[in-house]
C-alpha positions in Angstrom: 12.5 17.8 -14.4 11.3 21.4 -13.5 8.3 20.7 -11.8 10.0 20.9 -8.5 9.4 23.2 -5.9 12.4 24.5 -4.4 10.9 26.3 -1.0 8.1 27.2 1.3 7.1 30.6 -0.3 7.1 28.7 -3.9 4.8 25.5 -2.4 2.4 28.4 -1.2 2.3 30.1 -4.4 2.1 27.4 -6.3 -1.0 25.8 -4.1 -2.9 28.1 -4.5 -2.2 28.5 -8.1 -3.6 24.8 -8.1 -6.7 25.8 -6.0 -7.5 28.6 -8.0 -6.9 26.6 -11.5 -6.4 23.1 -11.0 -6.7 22.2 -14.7 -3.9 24.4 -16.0 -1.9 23.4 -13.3 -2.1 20.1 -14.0 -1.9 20.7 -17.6 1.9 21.9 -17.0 2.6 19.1 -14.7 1.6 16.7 -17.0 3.6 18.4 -20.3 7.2 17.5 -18.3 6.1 13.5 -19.2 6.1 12.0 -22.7 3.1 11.5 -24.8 2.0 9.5 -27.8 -1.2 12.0 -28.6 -1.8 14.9 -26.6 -5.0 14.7 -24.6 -8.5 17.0 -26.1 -9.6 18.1 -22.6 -7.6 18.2 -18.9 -10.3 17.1 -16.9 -14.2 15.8 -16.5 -15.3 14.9 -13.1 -18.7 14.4 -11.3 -18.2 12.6 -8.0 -21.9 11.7 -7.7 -21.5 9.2 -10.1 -18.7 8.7 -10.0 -17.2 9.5 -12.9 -13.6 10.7 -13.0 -11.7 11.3 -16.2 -8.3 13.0 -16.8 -5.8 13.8 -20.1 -9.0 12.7 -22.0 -8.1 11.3 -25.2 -4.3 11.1 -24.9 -2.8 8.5 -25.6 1.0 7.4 -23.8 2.7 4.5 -22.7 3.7 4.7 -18.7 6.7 2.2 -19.2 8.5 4.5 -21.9 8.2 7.7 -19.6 9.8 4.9 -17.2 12.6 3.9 -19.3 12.6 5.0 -23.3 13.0 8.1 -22.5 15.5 8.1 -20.2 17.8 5.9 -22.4 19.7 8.4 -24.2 20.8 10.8 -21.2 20.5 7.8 -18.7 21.2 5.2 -19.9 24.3 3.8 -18.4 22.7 5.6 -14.5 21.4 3.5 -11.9 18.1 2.7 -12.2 18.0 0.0 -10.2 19.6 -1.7 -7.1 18.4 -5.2 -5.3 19.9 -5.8 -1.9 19.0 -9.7 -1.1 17.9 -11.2 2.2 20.9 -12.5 2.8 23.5 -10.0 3.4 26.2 -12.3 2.2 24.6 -12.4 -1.2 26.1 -10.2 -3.6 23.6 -7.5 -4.7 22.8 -6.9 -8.0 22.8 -3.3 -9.6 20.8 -2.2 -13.4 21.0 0.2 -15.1 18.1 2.1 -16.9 19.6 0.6 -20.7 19.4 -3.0 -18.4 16.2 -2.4 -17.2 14.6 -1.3 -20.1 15.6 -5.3 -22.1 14.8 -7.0 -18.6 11.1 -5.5 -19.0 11.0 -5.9 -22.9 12.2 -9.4 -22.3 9.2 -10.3 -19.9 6.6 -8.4 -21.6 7.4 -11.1 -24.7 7.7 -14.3 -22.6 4.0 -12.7 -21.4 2.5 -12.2 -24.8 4.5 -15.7 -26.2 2.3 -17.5 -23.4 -1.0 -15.4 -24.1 -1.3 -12.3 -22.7 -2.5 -9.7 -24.9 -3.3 -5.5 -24.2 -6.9 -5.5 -21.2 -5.8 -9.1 -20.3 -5.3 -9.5 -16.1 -2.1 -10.4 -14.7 -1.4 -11.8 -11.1 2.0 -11.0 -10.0 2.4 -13.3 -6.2 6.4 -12.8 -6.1 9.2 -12.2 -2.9 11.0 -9.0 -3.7 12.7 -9.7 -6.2 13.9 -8.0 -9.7 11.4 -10.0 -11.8 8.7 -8.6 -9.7 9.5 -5.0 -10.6 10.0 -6.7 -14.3 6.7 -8.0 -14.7 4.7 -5.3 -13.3 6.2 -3.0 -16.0 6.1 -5.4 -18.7 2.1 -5.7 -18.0 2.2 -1.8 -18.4 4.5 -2.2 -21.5 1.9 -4.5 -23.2 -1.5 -3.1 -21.8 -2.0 -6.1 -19.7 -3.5 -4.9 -16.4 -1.4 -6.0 -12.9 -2.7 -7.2 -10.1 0.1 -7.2 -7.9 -0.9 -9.8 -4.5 1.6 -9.4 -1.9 3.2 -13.3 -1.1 2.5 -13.4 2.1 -1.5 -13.8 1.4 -2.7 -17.3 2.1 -3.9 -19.2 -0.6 -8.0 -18.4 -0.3 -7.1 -14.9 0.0 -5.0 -15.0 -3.3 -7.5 -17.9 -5.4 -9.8 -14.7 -4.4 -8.1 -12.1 -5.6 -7.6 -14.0 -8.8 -11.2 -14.8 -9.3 -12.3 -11.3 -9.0 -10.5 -9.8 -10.9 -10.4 -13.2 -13.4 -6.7 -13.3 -14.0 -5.3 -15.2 -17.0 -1.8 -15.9 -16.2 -0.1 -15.7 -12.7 3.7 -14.9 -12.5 5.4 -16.2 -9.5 8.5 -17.7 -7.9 9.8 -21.6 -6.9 10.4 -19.9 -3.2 11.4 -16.6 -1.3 13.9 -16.1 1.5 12.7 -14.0 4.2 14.2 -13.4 7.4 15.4 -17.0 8.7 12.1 -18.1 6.9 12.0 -20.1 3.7 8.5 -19.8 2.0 7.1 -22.5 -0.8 5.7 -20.1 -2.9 4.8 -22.0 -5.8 3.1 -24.4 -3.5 0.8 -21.6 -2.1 -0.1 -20.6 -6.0 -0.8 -24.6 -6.3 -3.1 -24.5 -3.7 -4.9 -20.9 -4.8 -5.2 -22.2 -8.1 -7.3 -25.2 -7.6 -10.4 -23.1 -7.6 -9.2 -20.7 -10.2 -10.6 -21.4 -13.8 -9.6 -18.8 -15.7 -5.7 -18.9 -15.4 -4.6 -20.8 -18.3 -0.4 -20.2 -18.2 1.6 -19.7 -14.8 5.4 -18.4 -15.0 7.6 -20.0 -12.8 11.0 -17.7 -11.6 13.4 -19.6 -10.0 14.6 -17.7 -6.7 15.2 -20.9 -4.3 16.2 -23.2 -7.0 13.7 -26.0 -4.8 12.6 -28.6 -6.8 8.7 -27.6 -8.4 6.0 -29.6 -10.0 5.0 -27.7 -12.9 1.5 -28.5 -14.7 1.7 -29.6 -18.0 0.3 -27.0 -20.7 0.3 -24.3 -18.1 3.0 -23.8 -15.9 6.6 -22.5 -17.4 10.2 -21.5 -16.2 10.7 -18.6 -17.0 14.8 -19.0 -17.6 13.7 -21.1 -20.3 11.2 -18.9 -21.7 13.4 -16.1 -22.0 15.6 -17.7 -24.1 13.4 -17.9 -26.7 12.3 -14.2 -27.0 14.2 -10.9 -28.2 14.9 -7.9 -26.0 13.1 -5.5 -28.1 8.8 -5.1 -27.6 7.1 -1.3 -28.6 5.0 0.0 -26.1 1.5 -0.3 -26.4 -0.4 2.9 -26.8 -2.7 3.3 -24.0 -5.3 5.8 -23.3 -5.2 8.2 -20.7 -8.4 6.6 -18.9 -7.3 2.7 -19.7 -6.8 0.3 -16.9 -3.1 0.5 -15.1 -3.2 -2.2 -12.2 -6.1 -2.8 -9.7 -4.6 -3.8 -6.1 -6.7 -5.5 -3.7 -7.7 -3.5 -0.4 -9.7 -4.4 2.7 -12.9 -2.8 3.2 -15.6 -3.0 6.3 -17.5 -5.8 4.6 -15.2 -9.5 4.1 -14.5 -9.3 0.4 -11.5 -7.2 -0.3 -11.7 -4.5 -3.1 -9.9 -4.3 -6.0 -8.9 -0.1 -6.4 -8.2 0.7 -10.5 -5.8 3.1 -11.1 -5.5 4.5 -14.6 -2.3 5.3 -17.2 -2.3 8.9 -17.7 -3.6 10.5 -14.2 -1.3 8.0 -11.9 1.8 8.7 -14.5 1.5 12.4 -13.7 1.0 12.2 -9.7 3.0 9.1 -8.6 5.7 11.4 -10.6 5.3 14.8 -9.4 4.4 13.4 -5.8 7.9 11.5 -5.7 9.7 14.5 -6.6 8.7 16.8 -4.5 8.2 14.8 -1.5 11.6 13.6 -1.1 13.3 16.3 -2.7 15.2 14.0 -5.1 18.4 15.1 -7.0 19.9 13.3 -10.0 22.7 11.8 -8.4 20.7 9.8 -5.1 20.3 6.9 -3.7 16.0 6.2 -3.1 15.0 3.8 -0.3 11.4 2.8 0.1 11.5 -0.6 2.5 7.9 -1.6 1.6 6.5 -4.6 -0.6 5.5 -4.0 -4.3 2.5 -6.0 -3.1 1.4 -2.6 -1.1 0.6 0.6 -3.0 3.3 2.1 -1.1 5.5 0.4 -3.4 4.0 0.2 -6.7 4.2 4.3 -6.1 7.4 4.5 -4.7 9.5 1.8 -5.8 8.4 1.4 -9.5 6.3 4.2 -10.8 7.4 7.5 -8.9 11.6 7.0 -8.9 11.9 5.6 -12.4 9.5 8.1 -13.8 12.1 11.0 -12.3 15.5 8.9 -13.8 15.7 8.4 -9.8 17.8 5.4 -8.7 15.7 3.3 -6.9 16.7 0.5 -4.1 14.8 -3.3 -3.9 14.9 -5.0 -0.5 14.4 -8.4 -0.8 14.6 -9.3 3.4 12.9 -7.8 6.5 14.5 -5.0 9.0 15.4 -7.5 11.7 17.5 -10.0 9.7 20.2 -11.3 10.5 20.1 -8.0 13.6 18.4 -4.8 14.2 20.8 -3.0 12.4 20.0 -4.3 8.9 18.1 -1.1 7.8 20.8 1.1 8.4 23.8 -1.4 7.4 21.7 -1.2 3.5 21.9 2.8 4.1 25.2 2.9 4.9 26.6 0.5 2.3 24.6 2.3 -0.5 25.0 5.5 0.4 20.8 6.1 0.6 19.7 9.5 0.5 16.1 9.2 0.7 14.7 6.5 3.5 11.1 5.6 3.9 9.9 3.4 6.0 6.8 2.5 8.0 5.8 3.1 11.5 5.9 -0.2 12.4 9.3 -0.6 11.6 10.4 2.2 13.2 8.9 1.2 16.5 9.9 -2.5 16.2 13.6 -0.8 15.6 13.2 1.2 18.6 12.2 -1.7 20.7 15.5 -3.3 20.1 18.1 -1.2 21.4 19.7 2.2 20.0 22.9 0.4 19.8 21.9 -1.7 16.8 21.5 2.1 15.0 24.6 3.9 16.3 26.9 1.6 14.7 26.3 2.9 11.5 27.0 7.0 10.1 24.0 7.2 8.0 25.9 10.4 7.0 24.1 10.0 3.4 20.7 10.3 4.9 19.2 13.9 3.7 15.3 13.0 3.7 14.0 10.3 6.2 9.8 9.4 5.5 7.4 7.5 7.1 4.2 5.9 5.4 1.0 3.6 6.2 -0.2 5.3 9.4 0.1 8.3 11.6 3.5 8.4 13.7 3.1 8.0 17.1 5.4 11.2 19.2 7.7 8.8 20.8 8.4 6.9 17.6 8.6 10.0 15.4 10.9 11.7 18.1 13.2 8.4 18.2 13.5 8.3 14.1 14.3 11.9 14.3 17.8 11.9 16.7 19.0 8.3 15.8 18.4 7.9 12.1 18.2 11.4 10.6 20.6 12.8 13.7 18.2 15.7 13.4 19.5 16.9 10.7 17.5 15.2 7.8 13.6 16.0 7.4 10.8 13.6 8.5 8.3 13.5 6.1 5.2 12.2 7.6 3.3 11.2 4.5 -0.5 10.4 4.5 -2.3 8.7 1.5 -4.2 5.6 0.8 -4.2 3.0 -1.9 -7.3 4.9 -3.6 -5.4 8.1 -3.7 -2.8 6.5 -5.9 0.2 8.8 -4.3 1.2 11.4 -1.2 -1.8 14.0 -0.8 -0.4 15.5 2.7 3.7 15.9 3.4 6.0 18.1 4.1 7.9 18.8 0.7 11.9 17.8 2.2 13.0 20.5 4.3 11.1 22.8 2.7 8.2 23.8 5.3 7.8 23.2 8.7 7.2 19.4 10.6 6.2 18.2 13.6 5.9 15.1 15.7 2.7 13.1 14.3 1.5 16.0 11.9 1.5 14.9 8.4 1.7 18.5 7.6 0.0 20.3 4.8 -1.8 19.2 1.1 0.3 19.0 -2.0 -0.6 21.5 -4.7 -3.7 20.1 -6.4 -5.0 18.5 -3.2 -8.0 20.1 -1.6 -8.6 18.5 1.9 -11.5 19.7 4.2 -12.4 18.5 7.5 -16.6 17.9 7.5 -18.6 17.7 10.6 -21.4 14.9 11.1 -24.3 17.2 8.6 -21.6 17.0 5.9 -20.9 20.6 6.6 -17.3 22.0 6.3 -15.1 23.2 9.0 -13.2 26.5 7.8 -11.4 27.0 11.0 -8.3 25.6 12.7 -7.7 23.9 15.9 -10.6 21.8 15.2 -11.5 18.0 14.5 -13.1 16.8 11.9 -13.9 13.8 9.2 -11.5 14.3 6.4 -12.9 14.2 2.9 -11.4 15.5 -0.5 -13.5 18.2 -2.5 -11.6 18.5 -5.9 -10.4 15.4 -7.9 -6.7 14.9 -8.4 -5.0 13.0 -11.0 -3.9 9.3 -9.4 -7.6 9.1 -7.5 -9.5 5.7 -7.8 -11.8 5.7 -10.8 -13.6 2.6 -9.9 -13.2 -0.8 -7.7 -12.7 -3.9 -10.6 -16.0 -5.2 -11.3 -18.6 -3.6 -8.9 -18.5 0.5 -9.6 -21.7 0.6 -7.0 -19.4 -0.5 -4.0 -17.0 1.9 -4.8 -19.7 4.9 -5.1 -21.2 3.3 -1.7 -17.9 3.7 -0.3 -15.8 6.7 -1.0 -18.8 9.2 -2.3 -22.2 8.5 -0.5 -21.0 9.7 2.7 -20.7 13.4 1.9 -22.8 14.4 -1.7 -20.0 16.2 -3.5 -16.7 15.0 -1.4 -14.5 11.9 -1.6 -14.4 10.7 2.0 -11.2 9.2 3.0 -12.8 7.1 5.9 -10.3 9.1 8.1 -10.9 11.2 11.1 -8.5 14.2 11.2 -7.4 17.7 13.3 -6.0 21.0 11.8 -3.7 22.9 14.1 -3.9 26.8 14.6 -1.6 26.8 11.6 -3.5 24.7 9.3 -1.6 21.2 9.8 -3.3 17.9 9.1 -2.7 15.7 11.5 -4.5 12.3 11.2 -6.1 10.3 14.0 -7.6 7.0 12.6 -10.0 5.5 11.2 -13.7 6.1 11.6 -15.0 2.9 10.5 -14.6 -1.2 10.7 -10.9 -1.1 9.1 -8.4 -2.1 11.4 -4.5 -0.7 10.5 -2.6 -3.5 11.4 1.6 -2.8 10.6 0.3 -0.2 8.1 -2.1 -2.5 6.2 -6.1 -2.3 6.5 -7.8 -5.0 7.3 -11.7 -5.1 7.7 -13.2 -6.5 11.2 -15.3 -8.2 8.5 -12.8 -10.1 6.8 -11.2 -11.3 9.7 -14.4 -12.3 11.6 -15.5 -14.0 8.7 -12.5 -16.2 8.7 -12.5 -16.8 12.7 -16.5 -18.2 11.9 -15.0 -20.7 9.6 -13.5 -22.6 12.6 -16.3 -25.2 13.2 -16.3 -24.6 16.7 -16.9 -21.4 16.7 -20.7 -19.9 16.8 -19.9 -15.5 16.0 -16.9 -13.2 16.5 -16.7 -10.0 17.1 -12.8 -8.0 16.0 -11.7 -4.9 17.1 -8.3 -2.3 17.0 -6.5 -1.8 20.4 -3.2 0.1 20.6 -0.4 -1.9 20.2 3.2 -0.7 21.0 5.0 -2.0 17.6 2.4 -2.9 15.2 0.4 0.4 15.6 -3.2 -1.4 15.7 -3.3 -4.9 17.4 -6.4 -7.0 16.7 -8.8 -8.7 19.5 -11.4 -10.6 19.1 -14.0 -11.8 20.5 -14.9 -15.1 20.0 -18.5 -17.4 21.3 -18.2 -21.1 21.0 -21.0 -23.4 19.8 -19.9 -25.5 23.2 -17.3 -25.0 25.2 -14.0 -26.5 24.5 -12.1 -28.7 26.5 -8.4 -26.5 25.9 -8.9 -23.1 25.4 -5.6 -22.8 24.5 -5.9 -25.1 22.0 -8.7 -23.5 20.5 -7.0 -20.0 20.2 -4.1 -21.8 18.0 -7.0 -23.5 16.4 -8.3 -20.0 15.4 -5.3 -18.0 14.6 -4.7 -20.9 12.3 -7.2 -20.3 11.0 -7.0 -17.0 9.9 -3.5 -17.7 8.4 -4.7 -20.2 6.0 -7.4 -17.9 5.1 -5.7 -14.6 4.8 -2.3 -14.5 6.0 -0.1 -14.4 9.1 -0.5 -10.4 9.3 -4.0 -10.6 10.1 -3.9 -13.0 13.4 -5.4 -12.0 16.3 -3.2 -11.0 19.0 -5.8 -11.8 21.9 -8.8 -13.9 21.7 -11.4 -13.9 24.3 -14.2 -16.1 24.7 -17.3 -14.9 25.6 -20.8 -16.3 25.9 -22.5 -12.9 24.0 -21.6 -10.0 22.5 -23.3 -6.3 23.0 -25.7 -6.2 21.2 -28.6 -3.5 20.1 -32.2 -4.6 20.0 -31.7 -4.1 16.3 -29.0 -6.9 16.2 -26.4 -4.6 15.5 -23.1 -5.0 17.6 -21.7 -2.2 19.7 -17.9 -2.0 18.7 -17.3 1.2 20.4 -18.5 -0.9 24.0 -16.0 -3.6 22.6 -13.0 -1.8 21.8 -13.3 0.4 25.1 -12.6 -2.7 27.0 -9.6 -4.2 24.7 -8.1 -0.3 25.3 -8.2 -1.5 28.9 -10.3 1.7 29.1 -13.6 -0.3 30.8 -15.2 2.7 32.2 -15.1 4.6 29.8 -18.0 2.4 27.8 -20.4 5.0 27.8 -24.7 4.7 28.1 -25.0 0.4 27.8 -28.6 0.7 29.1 -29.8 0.5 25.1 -28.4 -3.3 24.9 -30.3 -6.4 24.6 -28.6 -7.8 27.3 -26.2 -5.4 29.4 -25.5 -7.8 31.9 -23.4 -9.5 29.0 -20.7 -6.4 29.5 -20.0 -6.8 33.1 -19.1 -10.8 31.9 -16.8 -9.4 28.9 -15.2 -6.6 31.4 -14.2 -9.2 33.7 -12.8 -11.8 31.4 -10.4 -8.9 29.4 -7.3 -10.2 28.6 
């Protein structure tokens, strides 16, 4: 593809090309992808509403700019590599003619068992092939994929599937991850007991454990296959129909399902991938996250095969069997672009340099990190030992309702540094807004970050309640998308981003409203109200405390703290424990009701006098009782 920018001087030109005429840039973005009808007009937007619609009336399919048309020239070129858990298993390797009758394949055992083009799909799958199968044979078909990452519990996925009132659910027997072995099917079981409207479940065997299967709605899928051809057309799709909706944690309890739409996401998860990470026909693409995440619907399926980009599948975790097991996978397939998260880096870092300098990572030429900011140490650290300070870090931030990379360096073309993200991508139009709603124009200043022009892969609604995404991402600021983010521009005009400004905690790269969690610390019968908060944590970015009254006091704390995070695993998942509960006999409160979390985080940032005027509370005396119980 052309659309790639090639240095600093040409991003600058080129931004403000996009600034200055946004449609027509877009317009010749979006002519380097196929279409079935061309659209009638590039864009109508009114953010009040709001109502967001791009390419309108063009029709396409995203699945053959994925793989049709890549068949002739690419056909027999990687398109796809899967590195197991185990590293003894042997990897497997397709190629894009392979990949294009894997998806064709699935898309028929989907519509032999039901699913036709608006239908909902919920993919709950380990990282496997099958899993980058199905979610393109939902876009092959028009079926719409709600991809639920299989570590959920099963409340939080039987939610997810009720929501968004899924008809069929694709999963696996088991997964393999780290030393663990998970019972997959078992969890989907569980979910679906409360789930009326899936009528077919397809079983993939990973594991090969023994499964129950449901008469008249569960199937194998080896068996299924066999009865279905390799050939299925692409659906024609409009530019504005339903691509997938992923599920997303908000400040109230009831996660959010963010739609994304064919045409716009085609054309940014594209052109964002490209230019990003500075990919060249012949590499090697590493992104380490779950397809459950939109880091990886963006960046493992959409963004690489959309570019004929090679693009590698990790099935395990970063420290199994030993540290070293991210840079073992670089070295043995010669990876080229590596992006990672945070987390990972710092958990890395924690173990021991050693388990990084016994590989080269000669092959390294773009190194990326995603789901939060990167802290200095961390970035500093990733910067000498992986990319020997030779490769690039590209700092990238975004958001699952932004569909794809809105601030990054472009490879090596532009300047980085430690915990910047760096600047917009041509097309995006950040501004930093004061508390009126006002915007900032100068640098070295701090400021809430908000988006002012639309871009292509932005949210167009959350599944099923359009007023709680307009109460969300455009009542803040009349005329802006607000990103819920607080950010600073340097003197040169670098974003850097410095969390989140309201009851979303980042957890390992992952949101997670104080809502949701509190809400599933209340269903322990013992306890009365809870109260969850952010700290800094050294690995995991965020860490969560809470703050938990009993309806009586307990005979074994202790046990009542495993009690709780138990809890919280059943009903959302292990990554959303608390990792410190205190007990307390009130919380700060106003006289309104309303509960003081800046007072409450002050003192799980060990920062207890810094907590600011408390003489508003109902009861202040309750804060000298939670500063001296801290944890």
């Amino acid at each position: 593809m052309s659309y790639r920018i090639t240095s600093f001087d040409q991003y600058e030109k080129e931004y403000k090309e996009s600034v200055e005429n946004p449609e027509a840039f877009w317009a010749e973005v979006a002519g380097h992808f196929s279409w079935q009808k061309p659209w009638e007009k590039v864009l109508e937007w009114n953010f009040d509403q709001p109502d967001i619609k791009w390419f309108k009336g063009a029709k396409l399919n995203i699945t053959e700019n994925c793989l049709d048309r890549h068949l002739a020239s690419r056909g027999n070129k990687l398109a796809l590599i899967w590195e197991p858990n185990d590293p003894k298993e042997r990897f497997i390797r397709y190629t894009y003619r392979e990949l294009h009758q894997k998806v064709c394949q699935m898309a028929n055992v989907m519509k032999r068992n039901g699913i036709q083009k608006g239908d909902r799909v919920c993919l709950y799958m380990p990282m496997i092939p099958e899993l980058m199968f199905a979610t393109l044979a939902c876009a092959r078909i028009g079926a719409v994929h709600s991809v639920v990452f299989a570590g959920f519990s099963a409340q939080a996925l039987a939610d997810r599937i009720t929501d968004s009132n899924c008809k069929m659910v694709v999963t696996t027997d088991g997964s393999y991850r780290g030393a663990k072995e998970v019972p997959i099917k078992r969890v989907v079981d569980e979910a679906l007991e409360d789930c009326e409207s899936v009528q077919k479940v397809v079983v993939v065997e990973r594991t090969n454990w023994g499964v129950a299967l449901q008469e008249g709605r569960d199937v194998f899928y080896h068996e299924e296959v066999k009865l279905v051809s390799d050939d299925c057309p692409a659906e024609p799709m409009d530019a504005e129909d339903m691509l997938f909706i992923l599920y997303t944690s908000g400040s109230t309890g009831k996660p959010k399902g963010v739609v994304h739409t064919c045409g716009g996401y085609m054309v940014y998860a594209g052109y964002s991938f490209q230019n990003v990470f500075q990919y060249d026909e012949s590499d090697i693409f590493w992104c380490t996250a779950d397809i459950g995440w939109i880091t990886g619907h963006s960046y493992i399926v959409y963004g690489p095969l959309l570019n004929g980009a090679t693009t590698l599948m990790f099935e395990g975790v970063p420290t199994y069997p030993d540290a070293g097991r991210f840079w073992q996978v670089c070295d043995k397939h010669s990876v080229n672009q590596f992006y990672t998260a945070p987390t990972a880096i710092r958990s890395l870092m924690a173990a021991g340099d050693e388990h990084v300098m016994s590989y080269s990572l000669n092959s390294l030429r773009v190194i990326g990190s995603v789901g939060e900011p990167i802290n200095e140490e961390a970035w500093h650290w990733y910067n000498i030992h992986v990319g020997k300070e030779r490769c690039p870090v590209v700092d990238t931030w975004w958001q699952t309702e932004t569909g794809g990379i809105m601030i990054s360096a472009l490879g090596e073309h532009g300047p980085t540094k430690p915990s910047h993200a760096g600047y917009p991508l041509p097309g995006v139009q950040p501004v930093l807004l004061n508390n009126e709603g006002k915007e900032i124009t100068e640098n070295e200043v701090e400021g809430y970050l908000a988006i002012k022009f639309p871009w292509p892969s932005m949210i167009r609604t959350t599944y099923g309640d359009h007023d709680r995404c307009r109460n969300t991402y455009f009542s803040h600021y009349k005329g802006y998308y607000f990103t819920g983010d607080g950010a600073r521009r340097d003197e040169h005009g670098m974003y850097r981003i410095i969390g989140r400004v309201d009851d979303v905690i980042n957890v390992s790269g992952h949101r997670f409203g104080t809502a949701e969690i509190e809400n599933a610390i209340n269903a322990d019968p013992h306890v009365a109200e809870s109260a969850v908060v952010g700290y800094p944590h050294a690995i995991k970015g965020q860490g969560i405390y809470a703050y938990v009254i009993c309806k009586k006091s307990p005979d074994n704390f202790d046990n009542l703290r495993a009690e709780i995070t138990e809890t919280v695993k059943q009903q959302i998942g292990p990554i959303a424990k608390p990792d410190k509960i205190q007990f307390v006999s009130g919380l700060p409160k106003t006289r309104s009701g309303k509960i003081m979390r800046r007072i409450l985080r002050k003192v799980a940032e060990g920062e207890p006098d810094k907590l600011g005027d408390t003489s508003t509370l109902l009861d202040p005396k309750i804060v000298e009782e939670i500063v001296e119980g801290a944890l």
